[in-house]
C-alpha atoms as an extended CHARMM CRD file, in Angstrom:
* protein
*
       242  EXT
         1         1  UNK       CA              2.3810000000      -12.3370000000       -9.5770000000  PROA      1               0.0000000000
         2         2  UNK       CA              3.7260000000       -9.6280000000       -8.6390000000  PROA      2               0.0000000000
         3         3  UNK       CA              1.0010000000       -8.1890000000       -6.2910000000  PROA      3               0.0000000000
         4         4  UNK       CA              1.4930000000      -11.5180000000       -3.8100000000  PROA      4               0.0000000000
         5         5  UNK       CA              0.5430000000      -12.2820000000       -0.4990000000  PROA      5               0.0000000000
         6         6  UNK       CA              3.2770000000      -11.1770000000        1.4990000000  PROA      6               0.0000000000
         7         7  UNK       CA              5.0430000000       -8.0830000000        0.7230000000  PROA      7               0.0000000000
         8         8  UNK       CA              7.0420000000       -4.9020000000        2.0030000000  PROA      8               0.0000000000
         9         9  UNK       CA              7.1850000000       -1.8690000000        0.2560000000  PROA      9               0.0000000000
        10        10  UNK       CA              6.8800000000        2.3920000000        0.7120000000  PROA      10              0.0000000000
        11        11  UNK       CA              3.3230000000        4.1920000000        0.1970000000  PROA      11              0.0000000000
        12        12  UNK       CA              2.8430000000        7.6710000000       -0.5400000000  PROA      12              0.0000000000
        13        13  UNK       CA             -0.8390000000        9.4170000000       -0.9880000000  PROA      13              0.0000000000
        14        14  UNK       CA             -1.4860000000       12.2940000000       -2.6920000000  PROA      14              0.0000000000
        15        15  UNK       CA             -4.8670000000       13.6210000000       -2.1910000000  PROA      15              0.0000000000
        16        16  UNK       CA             -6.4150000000       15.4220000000       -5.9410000000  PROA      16              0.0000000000
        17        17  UNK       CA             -8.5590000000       17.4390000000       -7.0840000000  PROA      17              0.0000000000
        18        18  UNK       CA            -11.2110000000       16.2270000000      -10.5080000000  PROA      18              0.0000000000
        19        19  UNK       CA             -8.4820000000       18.7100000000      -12.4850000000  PROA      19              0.0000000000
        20        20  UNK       CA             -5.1630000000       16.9080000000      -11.0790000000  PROA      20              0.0000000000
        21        21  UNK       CA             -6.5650000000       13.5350000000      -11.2030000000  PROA      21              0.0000000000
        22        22  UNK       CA             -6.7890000000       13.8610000000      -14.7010000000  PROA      22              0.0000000000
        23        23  UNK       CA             -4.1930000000       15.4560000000      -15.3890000000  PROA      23              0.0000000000
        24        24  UNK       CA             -2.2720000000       12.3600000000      -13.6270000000  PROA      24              0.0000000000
        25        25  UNK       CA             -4.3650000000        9.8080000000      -15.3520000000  PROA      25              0.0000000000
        26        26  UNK       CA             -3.0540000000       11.3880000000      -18.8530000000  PROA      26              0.0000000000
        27        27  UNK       CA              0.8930000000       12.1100000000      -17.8610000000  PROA      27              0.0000000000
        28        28  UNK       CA              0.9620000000        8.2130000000      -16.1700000000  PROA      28              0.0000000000
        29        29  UNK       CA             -0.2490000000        6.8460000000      -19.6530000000  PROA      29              0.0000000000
        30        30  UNK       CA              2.5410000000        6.6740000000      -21.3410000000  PROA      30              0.0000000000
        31        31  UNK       CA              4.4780000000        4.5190000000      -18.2850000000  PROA      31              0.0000000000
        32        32  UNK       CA              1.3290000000        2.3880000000      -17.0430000000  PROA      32              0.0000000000
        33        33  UNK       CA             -1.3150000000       -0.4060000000      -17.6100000000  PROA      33              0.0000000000
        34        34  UNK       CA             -4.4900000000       -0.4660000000      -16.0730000000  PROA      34              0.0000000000
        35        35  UNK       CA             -4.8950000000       -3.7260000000      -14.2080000000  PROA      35              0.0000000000
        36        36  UNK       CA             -7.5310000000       -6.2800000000      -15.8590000000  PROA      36              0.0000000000
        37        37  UNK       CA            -10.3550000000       -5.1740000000      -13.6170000000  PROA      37              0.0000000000
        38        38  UNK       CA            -10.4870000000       -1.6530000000      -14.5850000000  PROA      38              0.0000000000
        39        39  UNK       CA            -12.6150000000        0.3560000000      -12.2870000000  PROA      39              0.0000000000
        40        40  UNK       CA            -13.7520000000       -1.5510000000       -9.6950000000  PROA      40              0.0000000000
        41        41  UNK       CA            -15.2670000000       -1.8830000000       -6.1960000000  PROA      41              0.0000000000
        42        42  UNK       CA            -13.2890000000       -2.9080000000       -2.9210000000  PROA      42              0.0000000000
        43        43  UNK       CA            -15.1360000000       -4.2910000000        0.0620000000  PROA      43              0.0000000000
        44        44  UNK       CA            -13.4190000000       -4.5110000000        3.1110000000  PROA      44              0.0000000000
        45        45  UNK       CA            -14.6700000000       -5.6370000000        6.6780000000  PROA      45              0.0000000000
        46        46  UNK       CA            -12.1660000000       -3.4050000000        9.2330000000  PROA      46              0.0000000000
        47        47  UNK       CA            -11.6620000000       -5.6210000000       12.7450000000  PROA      47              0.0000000000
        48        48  UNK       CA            -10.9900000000       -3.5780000000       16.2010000000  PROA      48              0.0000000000
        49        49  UNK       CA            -11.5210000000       -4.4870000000       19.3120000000  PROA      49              0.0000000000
        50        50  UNK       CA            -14.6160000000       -3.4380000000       21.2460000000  PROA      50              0.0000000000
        51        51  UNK       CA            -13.0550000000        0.0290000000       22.7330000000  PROA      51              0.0000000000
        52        52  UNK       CA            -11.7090000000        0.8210000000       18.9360000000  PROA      52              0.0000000000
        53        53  UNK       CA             -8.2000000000        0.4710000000       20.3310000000  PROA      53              0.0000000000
        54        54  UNK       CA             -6.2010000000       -0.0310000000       16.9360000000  PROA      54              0.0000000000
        55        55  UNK       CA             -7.8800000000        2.7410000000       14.9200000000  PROA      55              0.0000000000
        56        56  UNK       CA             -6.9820000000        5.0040000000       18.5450000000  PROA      56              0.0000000000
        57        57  UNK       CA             -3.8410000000        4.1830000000       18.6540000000  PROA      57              0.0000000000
        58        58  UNK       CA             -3.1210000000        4.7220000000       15.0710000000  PROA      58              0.0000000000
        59        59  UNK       CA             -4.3480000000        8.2900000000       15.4330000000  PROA      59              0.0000000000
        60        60  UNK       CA             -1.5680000000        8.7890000000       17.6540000000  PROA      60              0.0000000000
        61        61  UNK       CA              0.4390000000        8.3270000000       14.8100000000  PROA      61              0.0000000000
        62        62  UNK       CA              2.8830000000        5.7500000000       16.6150000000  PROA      62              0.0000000000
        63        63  UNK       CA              6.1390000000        4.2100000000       14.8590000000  PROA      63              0.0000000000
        64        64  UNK       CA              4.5340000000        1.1740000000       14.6760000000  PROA      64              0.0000000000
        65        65  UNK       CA              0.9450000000        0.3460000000       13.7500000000  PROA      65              0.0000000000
        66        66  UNK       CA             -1.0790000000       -2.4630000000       12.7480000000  PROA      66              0.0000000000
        67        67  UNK       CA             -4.4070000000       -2.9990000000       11.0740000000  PROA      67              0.0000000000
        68        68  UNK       CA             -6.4540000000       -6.3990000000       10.2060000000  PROA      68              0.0000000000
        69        69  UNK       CA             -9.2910000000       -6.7810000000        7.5040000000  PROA      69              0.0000000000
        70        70  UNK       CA            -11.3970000000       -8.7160000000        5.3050000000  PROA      70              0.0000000000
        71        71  UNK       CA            -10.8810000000       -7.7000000000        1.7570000000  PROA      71              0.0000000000
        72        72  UNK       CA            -12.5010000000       -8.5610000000       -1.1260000000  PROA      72              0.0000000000
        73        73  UNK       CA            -12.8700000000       -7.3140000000       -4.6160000000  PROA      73              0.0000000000
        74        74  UNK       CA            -16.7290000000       -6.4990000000       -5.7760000000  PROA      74              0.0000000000
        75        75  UNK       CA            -19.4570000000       -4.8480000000       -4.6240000000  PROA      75              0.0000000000
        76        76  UNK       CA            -20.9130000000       -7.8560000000       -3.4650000000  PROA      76              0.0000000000
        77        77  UNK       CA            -20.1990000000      -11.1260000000       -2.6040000000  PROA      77              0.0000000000
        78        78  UNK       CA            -22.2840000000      -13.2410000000       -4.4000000000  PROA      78              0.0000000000
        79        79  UNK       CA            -21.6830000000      -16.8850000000       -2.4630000000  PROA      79              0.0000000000
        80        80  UNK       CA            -20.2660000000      -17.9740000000        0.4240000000  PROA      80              0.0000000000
        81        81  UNK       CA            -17.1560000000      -19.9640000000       -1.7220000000  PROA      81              0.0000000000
        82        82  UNK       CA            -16.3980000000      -16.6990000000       -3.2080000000  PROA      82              0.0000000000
        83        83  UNK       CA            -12.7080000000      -15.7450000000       -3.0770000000  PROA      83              0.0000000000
        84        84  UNK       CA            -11.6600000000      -12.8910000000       -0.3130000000  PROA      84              0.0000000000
        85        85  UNK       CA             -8.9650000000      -12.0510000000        1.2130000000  PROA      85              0.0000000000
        86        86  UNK       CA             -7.8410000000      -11.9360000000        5.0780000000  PROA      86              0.0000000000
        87        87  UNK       CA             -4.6710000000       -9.4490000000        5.5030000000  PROA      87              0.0000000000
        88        88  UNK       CA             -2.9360000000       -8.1630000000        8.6290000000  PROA      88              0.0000000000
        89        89  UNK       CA             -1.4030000000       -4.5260000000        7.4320000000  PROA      89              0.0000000000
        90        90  UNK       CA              1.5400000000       -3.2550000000        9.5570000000  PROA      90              0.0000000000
        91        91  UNK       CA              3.4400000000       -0.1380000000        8.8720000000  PROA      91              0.0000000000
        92        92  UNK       CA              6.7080000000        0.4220000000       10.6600000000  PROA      92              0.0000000000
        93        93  UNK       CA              8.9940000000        3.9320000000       10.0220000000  PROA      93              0.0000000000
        94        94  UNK       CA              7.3720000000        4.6130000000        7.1860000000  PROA      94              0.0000000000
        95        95  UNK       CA              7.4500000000        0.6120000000        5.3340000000  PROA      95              0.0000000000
        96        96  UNK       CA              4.4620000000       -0.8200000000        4.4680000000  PROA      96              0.0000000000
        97        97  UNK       CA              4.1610000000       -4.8550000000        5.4910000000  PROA      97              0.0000000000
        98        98  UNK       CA              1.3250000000       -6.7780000000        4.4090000000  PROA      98              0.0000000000
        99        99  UNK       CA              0.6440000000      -10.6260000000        5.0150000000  PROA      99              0.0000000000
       100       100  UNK       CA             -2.7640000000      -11.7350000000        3.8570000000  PROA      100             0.0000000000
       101       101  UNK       CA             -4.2510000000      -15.0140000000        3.0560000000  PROA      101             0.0000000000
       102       102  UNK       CA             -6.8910000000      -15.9440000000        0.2750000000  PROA      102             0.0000000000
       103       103  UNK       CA             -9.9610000000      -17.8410000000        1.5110000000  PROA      103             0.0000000000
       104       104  UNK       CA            -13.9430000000      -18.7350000000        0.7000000000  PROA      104             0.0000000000
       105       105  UNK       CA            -15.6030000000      -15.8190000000        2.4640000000  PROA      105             0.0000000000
       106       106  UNK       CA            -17.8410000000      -17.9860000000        4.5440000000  PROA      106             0.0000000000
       107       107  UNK       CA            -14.8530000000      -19.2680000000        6.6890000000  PROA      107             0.0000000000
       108       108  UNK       CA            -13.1600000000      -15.9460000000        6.6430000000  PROA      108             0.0000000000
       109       109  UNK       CA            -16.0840000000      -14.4690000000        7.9890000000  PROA      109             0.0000000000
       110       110  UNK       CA            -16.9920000000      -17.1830000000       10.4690000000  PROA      110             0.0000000000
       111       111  UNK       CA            -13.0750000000      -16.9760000000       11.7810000000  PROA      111             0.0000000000
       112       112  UNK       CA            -13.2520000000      -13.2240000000       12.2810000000  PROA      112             0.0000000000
       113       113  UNK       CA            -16.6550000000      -13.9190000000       14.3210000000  PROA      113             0.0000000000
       114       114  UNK       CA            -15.1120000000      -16.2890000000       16.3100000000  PROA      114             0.0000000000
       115       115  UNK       CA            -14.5730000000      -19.3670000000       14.5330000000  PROA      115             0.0000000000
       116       116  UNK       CA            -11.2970000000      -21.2970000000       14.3840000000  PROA      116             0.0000000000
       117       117  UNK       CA             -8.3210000000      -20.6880000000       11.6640000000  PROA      117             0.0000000000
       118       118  UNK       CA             -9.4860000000      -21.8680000000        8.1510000000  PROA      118             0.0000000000
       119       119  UNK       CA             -5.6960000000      -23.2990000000        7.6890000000  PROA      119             0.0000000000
       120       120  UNK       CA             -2.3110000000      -23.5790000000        9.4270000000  PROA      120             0.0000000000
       121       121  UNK       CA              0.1090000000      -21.3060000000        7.1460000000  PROA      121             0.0000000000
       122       122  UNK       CA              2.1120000000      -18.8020000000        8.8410000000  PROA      122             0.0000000000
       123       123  UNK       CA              0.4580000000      -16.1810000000        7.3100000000  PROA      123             0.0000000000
       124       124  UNK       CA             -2.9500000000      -17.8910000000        9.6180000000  PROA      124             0.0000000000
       125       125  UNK       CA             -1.1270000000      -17.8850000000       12.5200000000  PROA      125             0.0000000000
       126       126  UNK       CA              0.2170000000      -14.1750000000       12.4100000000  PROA      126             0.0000000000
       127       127  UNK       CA             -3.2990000000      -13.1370000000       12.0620000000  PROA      127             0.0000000000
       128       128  UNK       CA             -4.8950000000      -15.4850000000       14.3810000000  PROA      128             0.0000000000
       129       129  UNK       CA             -1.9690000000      -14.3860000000       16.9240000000  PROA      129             0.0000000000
       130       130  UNK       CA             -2.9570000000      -10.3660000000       16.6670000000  PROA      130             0.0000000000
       131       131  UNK       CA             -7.1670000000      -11.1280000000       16.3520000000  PROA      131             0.0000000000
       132       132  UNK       CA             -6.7450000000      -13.1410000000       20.1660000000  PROA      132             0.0000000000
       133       133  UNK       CA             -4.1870000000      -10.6730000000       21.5750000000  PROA      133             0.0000000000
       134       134  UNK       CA             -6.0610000000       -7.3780000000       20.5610000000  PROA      134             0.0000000000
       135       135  UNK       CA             -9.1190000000       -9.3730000000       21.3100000000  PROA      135             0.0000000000
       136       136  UNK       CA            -10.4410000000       -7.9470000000       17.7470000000  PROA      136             0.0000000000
       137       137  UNK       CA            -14.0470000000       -8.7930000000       15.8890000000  PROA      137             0.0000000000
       138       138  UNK       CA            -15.5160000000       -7.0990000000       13.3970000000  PROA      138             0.0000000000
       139       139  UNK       CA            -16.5310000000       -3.5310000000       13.7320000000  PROA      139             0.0000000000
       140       140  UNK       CA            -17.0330000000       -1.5450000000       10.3380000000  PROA      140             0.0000000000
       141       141  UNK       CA            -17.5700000000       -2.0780000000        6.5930000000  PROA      141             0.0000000000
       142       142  UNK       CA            -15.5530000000        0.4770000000        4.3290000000  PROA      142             0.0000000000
       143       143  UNK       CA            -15.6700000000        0.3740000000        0.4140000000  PROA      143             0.0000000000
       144       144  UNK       CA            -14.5850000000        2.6120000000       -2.1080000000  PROA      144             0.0000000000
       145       145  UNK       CA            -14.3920000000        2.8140000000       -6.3160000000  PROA      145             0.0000000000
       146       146  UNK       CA            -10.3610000000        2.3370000000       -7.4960000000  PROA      146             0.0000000000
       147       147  UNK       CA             -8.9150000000        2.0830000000      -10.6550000000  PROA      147             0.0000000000
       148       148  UNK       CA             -5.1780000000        0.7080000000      -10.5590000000  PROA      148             0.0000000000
       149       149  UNK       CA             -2.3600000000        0.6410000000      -12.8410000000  PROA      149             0.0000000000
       150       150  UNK       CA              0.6150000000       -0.7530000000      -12.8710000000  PROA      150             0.0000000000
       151       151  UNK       CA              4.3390000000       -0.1170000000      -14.5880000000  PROA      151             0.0000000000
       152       152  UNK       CA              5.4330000000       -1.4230000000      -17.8070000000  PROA      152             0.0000000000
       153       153  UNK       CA              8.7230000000       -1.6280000000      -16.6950000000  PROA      153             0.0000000000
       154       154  UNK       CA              8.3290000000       -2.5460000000      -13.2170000000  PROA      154             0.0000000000
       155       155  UNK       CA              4.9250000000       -4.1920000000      -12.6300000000  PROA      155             0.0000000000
       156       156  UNK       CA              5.6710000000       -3.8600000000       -8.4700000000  PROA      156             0.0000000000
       157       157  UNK       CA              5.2140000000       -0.2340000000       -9.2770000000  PROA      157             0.0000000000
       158       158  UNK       CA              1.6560000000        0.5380000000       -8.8610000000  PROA      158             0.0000000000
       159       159  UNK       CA             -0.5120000000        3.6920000000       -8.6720000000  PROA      159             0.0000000000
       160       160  UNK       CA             -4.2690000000        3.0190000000       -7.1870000000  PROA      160             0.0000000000
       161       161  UNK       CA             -6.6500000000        5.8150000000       -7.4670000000  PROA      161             0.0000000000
       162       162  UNK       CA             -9.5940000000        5.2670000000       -4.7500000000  PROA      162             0.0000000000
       163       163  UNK       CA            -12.9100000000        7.6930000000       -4.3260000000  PROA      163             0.0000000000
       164       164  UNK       CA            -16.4560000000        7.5290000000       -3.4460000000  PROA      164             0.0000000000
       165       165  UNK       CA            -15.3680000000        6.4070000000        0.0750000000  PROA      165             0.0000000000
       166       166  UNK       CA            -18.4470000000        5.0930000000        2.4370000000  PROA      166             0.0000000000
       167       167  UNK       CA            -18.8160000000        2.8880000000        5.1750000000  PROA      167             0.0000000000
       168       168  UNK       CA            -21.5550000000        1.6320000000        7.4890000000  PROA      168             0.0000000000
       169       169  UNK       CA            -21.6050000000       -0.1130000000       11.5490000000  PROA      169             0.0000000000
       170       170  UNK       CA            -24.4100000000       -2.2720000000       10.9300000000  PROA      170             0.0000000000
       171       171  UNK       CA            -25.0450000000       -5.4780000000        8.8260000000  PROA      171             0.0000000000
       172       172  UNK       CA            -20.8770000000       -6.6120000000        9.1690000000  PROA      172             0.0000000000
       173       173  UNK       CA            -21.1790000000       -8.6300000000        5.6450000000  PROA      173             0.0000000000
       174       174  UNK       CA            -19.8730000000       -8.4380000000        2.1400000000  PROA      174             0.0000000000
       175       175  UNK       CA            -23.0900000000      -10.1870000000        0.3080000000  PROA      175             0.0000000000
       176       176  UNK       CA            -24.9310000000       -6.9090000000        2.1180000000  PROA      176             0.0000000000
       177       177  UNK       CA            -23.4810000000       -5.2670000000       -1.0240000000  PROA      177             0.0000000000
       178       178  UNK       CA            -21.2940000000       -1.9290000000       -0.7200000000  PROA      178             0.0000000000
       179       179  UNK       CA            -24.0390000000        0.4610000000        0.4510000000  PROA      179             0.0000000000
       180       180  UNK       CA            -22.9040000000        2.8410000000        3.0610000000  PROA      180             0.0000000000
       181       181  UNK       CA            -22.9040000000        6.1900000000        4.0710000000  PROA      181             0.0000000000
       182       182  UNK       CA            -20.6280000000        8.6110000000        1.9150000000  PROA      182             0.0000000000
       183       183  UNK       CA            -17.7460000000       10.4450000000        3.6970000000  PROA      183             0.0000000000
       184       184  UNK       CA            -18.1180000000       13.8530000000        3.7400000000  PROA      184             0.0000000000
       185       185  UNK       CA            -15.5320000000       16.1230000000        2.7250000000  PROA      185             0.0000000000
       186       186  UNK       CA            -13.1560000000       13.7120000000        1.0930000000  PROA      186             0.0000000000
       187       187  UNK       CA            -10.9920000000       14.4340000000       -1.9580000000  PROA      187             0.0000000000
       188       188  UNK       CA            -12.0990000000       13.5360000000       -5.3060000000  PROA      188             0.0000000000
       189       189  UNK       CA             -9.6470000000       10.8220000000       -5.3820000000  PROA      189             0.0000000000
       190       190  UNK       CA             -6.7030000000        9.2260000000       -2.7840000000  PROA      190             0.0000000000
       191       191  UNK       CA             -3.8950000000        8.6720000000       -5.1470000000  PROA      191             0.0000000000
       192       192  UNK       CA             -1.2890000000        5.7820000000       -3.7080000000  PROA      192             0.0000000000
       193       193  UNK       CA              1.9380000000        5.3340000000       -5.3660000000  PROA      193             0.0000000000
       194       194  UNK       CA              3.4560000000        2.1370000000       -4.0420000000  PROA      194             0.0000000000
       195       195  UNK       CA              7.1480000000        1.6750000000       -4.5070000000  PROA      195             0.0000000000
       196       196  UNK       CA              8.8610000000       -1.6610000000       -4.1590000000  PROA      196             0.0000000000
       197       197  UNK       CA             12.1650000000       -0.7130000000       -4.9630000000  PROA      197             0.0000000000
       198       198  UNK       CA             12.9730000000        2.8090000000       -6.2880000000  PROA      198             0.0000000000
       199       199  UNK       CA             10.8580000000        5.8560000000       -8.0160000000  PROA      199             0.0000000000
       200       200  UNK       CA             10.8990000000        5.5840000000      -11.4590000000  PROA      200             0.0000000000
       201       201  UNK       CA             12.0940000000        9.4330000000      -12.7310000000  PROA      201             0.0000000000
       202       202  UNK       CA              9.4540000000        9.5220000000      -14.8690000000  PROA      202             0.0000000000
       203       203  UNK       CA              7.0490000000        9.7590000000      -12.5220000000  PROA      203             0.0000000000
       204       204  UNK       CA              9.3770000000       12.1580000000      -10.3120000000  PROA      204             0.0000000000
       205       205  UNK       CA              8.8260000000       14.2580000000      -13.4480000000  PROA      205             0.0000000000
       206       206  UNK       CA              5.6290000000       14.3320000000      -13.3610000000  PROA      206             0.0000000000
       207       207  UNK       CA              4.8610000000       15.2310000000       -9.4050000000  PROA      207             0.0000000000
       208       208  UNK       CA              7.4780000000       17.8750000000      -10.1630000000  PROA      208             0.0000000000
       209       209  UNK       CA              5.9140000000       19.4070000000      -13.0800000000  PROA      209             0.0000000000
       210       210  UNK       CA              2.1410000000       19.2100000000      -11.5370000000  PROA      210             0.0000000000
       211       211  UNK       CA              3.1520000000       20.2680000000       -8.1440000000  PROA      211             0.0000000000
       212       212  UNK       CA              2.0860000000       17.1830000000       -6.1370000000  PROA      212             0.0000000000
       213       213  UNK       CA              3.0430000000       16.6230000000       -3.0400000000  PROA      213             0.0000000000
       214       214  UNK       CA              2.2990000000       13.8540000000       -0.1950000000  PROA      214             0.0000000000
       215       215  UNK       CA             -0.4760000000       14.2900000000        1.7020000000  PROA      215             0.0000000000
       216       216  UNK       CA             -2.1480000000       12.2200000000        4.4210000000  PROA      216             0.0000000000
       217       217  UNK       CA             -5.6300000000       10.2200000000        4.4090000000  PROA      217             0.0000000000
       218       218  UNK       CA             -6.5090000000        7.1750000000        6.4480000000  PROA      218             0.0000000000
       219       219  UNK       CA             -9.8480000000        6.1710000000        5.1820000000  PROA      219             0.0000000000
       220       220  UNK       CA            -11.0350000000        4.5810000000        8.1940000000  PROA      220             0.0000000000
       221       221  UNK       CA             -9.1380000000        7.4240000000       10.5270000000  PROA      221             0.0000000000
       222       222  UNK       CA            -11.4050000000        9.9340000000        8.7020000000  PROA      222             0.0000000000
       223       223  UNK       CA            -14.5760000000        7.8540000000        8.6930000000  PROA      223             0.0000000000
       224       224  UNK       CA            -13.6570000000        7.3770000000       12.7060000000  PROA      224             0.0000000000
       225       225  UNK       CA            -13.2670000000       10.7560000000       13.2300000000  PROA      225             0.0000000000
       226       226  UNK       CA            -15.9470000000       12.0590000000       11.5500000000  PROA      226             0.0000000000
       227       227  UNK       CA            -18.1750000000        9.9310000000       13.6730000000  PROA      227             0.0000000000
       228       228  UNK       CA            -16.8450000000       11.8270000000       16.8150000000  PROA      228             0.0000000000
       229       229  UNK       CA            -17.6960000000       14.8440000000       15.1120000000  PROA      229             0.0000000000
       230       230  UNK       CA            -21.3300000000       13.9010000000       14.7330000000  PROA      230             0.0000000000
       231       231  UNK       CA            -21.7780000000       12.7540000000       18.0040000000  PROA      231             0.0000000000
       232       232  UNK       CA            -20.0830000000       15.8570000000       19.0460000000  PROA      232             0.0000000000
       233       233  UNK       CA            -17.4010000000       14.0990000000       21.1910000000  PROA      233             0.0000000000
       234       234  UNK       CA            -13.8770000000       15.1720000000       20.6860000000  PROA      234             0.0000000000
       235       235  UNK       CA            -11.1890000000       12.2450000000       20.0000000000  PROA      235             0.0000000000
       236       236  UNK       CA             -8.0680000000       12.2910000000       21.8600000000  PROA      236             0.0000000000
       237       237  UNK       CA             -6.2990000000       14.0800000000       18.8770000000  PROA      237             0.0000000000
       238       238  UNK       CA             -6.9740000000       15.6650000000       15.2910000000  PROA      238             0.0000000000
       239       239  UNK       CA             -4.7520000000       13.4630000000       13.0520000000  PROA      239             0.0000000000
       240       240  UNK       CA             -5.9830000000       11.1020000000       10.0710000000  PROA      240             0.0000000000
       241       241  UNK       CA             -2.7590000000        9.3290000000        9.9940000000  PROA      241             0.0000000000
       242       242  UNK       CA             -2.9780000000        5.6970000000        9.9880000000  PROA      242             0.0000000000
């Protein structure tokens, strides 16, 4: 598939308005296939360590950052054997690197609460290596609505539209369902356009001819943020880069 477990590629967000993200929707048709799950609901356990020290130092906007989560596709997971997805994501220069592994939620979650590594592949061990050394457990629940397509030509090309952005700090589990508190002020939809290889000039066309133009979001830099705000405590700086 081409959506695998271990991958490298460029992102690029675009944040839209309910007026550009249809006009997007309609110009993209043409070029791309929604994926099999049509609009859907992605559940994802975010792991820090206790001072927040990864989401911090993303907000620095270093060269190098790093992220680990639980992942998995649903509102709800409805049984411990239920498929999910443990992923380090690591972003160097500007290139996206993922390496994830696919487990049964149970011992996914019972690893990221302390338990030891479901299996020995080196995907495991990259993940087990950062959880120890960052001394990382779980810390915040983020889901969000998404409808993805991808290209007809090019199925690594891909083009995720994500909205209705909450989160919540309590009850740290997936069968909990997707409740959470909404994010206030967010765009009406994150547009990602993730590039394996080249642009198409298609859709070069079409950012030129709607006026789009990269923009930056991190949904849990925002959510973290906006925490500070309504506790009234500053955070060391302004950016939502992560």
């Amino acid at each position: 598939m081409a959506y695998g477990n271990t991958y490298k590629r460029r992102e690029m967000k675009f944040l839209l308005d309910e007026r550009q993200y249809a006009a997007v929707r309609e110009a993209i048709s043409p070029y791309m296939t929604e994926d099999c799950y049509g609009k859907h609901t992605i559940c994802n356990i975010y792991c820090d360590s206790e001072n927040d020290d990864l989401i911090r130092e993303s907000l620095d906007k270093p060269l190098y950052k790093e992220k680990l989560r639980l992942r998995a596709y649903g509102a709800r997971m409805e049984s411990d054997g239920g498929d999910c997805f443990l992923e380090i994501k690591k972003k160097f220069n500007g290139v996206v690197y993922k390496r994830r592994v696919k487990l049964p939620y149970k011992a996914a979650l019972d690893y990221i609460n302390g338990g030891e590594p479901p299996d020995r592949s080196q995907q495991m061990a990259e993940i087990d290596y950062l959880l120890h050394r960052a001394r990382l457990k779980p810390k915040i629940v983020i889901c969000y609505d998404r409808r993805a397509f991808f290209g007809n030509d090019d199925a690594e090309f891909r083009i995720t539209f994500d909205g209705n952005i909450r989160s919540r700090t309590d009850e740290l589990d997936l069968r909990a369902g997707d409740r959470g508190d909404y994010l206030e002020g967010q765009p009406c939809r994150v547009m990602e356009v993730k590039i394996a290889h080249a642009m198409p000039m298609w859709m070069t066309g079409i950012l030129s001819e709607l006026e789009l133009y990269c923009g930056s979001f991190s949904k849990y830099g925002s959510i973290y943020r906006a925490r500070f705000a309504a506790e009234k405590i500053s955070p060391e700086t302004e950016s939502v880069y992560v």
